[in-house]
C-alpha positions as a Markdown table, in Angstrom:
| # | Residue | x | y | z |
|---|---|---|---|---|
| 1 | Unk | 116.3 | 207.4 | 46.6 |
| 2 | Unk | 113.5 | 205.9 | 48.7 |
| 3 | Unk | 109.8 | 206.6 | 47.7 |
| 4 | Unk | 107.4 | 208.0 | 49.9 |
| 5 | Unk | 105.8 | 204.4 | 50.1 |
| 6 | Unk | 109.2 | 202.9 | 51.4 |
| 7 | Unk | 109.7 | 206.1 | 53.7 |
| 8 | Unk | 106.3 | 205.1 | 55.1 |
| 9 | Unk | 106.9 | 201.7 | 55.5 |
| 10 | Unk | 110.4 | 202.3 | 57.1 |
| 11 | Unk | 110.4 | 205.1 | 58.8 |
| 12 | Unk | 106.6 | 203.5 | 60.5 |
| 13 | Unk | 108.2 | 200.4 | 61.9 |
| 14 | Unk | 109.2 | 200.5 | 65.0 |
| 15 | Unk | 110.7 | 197.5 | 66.5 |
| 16 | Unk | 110.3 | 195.2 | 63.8 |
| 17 | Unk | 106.5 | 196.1 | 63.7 |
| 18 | Unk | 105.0 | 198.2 | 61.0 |
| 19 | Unk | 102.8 | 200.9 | 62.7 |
| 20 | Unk | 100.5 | 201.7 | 59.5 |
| 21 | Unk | 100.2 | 197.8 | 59.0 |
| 22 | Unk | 99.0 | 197.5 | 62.4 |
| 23 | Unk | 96.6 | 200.4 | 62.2 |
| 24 | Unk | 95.0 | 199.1 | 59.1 |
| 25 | Unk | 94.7 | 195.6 | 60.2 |
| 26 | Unk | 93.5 | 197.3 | 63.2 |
| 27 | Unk | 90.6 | 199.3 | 61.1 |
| 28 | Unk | 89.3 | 196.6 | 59.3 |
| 29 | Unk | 89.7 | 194.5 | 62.4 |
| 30 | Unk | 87.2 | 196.7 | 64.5 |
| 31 | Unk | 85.1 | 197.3 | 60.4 |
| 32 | Unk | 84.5 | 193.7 | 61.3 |
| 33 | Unk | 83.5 | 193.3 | 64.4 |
| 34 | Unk | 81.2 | 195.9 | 63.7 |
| 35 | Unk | 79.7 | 194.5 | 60.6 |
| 36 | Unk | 79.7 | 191.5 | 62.7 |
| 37 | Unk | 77.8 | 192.9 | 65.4 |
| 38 | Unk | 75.8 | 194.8 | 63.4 |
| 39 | Unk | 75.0 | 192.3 | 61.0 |
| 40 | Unk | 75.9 | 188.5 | 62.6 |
| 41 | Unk | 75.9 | 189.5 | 66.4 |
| 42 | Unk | 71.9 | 190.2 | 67.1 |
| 43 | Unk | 70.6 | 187.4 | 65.2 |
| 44 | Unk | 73.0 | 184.9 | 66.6 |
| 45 | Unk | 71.9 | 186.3 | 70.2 |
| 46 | Unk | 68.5 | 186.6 | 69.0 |
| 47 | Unk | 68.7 | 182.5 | 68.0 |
| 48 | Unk | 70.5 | 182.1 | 71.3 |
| 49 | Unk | 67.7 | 183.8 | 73.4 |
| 50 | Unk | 65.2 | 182.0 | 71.2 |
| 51 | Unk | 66.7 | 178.6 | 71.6 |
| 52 | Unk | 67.2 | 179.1 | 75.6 |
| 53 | Unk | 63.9 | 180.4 | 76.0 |
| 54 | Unk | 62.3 | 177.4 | 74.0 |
| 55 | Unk | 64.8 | 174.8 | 76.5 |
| 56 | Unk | 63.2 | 176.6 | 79.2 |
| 57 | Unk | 59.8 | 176.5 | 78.1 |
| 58 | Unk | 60.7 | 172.9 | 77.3 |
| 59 | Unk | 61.9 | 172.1 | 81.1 |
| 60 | Unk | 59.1 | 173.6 | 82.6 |
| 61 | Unk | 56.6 | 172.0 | 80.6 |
| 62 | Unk | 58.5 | 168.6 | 81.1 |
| 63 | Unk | 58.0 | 169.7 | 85.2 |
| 64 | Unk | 54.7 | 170.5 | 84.6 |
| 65 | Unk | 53.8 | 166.9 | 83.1 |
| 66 | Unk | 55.8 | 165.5 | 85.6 |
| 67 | Unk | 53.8 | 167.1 | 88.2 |
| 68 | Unk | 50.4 | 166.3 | 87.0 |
| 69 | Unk | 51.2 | 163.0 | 86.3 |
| 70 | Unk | 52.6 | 162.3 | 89.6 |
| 71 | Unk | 48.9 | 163.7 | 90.6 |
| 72 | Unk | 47.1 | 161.7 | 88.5 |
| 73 | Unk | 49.0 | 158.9 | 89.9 |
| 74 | Unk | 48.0 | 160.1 | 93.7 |
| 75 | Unk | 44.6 | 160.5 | 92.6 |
| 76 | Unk | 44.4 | 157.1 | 90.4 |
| 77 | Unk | 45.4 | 155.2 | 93.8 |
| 78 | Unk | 43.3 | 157.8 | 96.1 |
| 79 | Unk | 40.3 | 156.4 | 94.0 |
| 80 | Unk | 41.8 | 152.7 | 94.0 |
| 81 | Unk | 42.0 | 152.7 | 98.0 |
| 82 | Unk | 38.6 | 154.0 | 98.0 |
| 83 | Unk | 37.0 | 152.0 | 95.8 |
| 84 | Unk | 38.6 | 149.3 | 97.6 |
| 85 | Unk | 36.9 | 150.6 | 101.0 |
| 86 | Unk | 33.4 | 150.8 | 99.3 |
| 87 | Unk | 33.7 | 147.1 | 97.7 |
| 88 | Unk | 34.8 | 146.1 | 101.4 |
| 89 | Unk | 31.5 | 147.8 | 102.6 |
| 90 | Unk | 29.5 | 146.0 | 100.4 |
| 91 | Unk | 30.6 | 142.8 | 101.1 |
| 92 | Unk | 30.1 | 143.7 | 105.2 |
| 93 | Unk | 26.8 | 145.2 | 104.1 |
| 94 | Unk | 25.7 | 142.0 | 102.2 |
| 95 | Unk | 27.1 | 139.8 | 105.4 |
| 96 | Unk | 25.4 | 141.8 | 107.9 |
| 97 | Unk | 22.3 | 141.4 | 105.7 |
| 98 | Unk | 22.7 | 137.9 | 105.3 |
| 99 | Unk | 23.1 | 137.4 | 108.7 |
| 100 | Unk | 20.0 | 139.7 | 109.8 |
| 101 | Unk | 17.7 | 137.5 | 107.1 |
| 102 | Unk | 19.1 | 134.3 | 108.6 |
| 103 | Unk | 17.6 | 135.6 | 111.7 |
| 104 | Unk | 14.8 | 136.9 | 110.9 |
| 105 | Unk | 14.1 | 133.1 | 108.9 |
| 106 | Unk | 14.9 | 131.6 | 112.2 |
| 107 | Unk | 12.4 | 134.0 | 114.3 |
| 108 | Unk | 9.5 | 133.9 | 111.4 |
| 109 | Unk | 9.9 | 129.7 | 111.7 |
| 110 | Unk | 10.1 | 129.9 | 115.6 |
| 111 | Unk | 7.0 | 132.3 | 115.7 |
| 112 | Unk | 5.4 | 129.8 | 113.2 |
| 113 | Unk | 6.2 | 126.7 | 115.2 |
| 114 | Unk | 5.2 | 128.0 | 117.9 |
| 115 | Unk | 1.9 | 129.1 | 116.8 |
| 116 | Unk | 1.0 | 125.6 | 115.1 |
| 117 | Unk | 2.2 | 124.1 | 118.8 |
| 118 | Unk | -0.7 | 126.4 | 120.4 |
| 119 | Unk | -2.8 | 125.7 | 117.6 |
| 120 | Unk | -2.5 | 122.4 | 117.9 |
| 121 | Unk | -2.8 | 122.4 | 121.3 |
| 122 | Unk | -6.1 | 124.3 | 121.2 |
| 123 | Unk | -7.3 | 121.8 | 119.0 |
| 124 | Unk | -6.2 | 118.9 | 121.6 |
| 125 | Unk | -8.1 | 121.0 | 123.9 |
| 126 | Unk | -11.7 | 121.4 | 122.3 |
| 127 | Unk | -11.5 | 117.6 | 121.1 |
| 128 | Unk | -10.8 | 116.8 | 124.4 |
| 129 | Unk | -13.4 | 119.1 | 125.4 |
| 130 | Unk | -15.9 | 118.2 | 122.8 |
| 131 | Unk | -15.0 | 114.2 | 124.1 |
| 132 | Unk | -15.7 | 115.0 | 127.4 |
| 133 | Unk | -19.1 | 116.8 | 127.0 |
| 134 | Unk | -19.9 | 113.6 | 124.1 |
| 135 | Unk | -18.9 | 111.1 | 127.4 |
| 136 | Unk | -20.9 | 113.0 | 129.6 |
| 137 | Unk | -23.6 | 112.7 | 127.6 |
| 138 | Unk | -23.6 | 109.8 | 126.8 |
| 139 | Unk | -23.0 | 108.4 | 130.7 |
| 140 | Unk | -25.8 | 110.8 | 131.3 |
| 141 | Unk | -28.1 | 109.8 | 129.2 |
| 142 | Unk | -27.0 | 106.3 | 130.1 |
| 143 | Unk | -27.3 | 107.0 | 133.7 |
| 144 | Unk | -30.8 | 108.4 | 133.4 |
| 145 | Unk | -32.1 | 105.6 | 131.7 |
| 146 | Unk | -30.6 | 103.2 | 134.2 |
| 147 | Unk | -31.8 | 105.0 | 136.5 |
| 148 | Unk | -35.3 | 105.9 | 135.1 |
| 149 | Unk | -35.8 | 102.2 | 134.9 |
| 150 | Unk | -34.9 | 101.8 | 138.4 |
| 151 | Unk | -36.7 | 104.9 | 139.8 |
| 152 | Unk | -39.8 | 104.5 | 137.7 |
| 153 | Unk | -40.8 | 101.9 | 140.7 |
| 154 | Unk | -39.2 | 103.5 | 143.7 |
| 155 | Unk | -38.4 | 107.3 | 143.5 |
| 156 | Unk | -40.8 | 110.2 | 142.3 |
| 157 | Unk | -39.7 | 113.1 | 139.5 |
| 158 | Unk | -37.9 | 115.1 | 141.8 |
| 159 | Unk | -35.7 | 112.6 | 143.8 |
| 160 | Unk | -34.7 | 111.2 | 139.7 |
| 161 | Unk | -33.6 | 114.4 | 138.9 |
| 162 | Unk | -31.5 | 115.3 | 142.1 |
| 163 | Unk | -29.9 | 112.0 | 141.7 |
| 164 | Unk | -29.2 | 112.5 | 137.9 |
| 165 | Unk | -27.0 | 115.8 | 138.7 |
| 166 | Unk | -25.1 | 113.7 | 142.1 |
| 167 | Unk | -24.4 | 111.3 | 139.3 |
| 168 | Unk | -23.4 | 113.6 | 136.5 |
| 169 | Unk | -21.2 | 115.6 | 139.0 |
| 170 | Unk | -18.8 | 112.7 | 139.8 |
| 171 | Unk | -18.8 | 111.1 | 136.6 |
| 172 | Unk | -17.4 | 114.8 | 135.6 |
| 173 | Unk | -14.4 | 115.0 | 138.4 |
| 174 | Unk | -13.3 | 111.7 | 138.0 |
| 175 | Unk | -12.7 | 112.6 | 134.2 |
């Protein structure tokens, strides 16, 4: 008759299906997924974590660069533009210099002209002065011996020397 094997296999189907078959594939289905989760399952996950973690760690270090360079950029052209400004200052500085020496040069030879003009003008002055008093003399002392030549026979001393001073007097004003 039928074994206790066949009995099991036939009388457990059910449908078509074999129960025990199912229930063993069953066992060793969940075995596996245990083994697999015990074994397989944590260091997979663990890789996973590790590898999203090092992605993230990645992107924010990549957002972090890009951040600091696009400061370094702001700064580089903060530093440009004012670098720019103080050049620009110079030059207006060095202009504005120039143009207070070029002054001061035209003053300092204005002042200098001007004081060789008085200069020379007080020079004109005491020559002309010093001519004068050297004419006057000299018409003087031409004067009083024309006219001590003359007086000696008609005038006295103090007549001669009255006359002398009349004479020197207009010979002065009409110079």
């Amino acid at each position: 008759m039928y074994s206790y094997i066949d009995v099991l296999s036939v009388g457990a189907s059910v449908g078509g299906l074999r129960v025990i078959d199912m229930a063993i594939q069953l066992f060793f289905f969940l075995l596996l997924l245990y083994l697999v989760k015990k074994f397989a399952w944590g260091p997979v996950i663990n890789m996973m974590q590790k590898r999203e973690e090092y992605v993230a760690n990645e992107i924010d270090a990549a957002e972090k660069s890009r951040a600091d360079a696009e400061k370094a950029s702001q700064e580089a052209q903060e530093r440009l533009k004012q670098m720019k400004q103080e050049a620009q200052k110079i030059v207006d500085d060095a202009k504005e210099a120039g143009q207070k020496q070029e002054q001061e040069i035209i003053r300092a030879a204005r002042e200098e002209a001007n004081r060789l003009k008085e200069s020379a003008q007080a020079d004109i002055q005491n020559e002309k002065e010093k001519a004068l008093q050297a004419l006057q003399d000299k018409v003087a002392s031409l004067s009083v011996l024309i006219a001590t030549k003359v007086i000696e026979k008609e005038i006295d001393e103090k007549d001669q020397e009255k006359l002398i001073n009349e004479y020197i007097k207009e010979v002065g004003e009409e110079l």
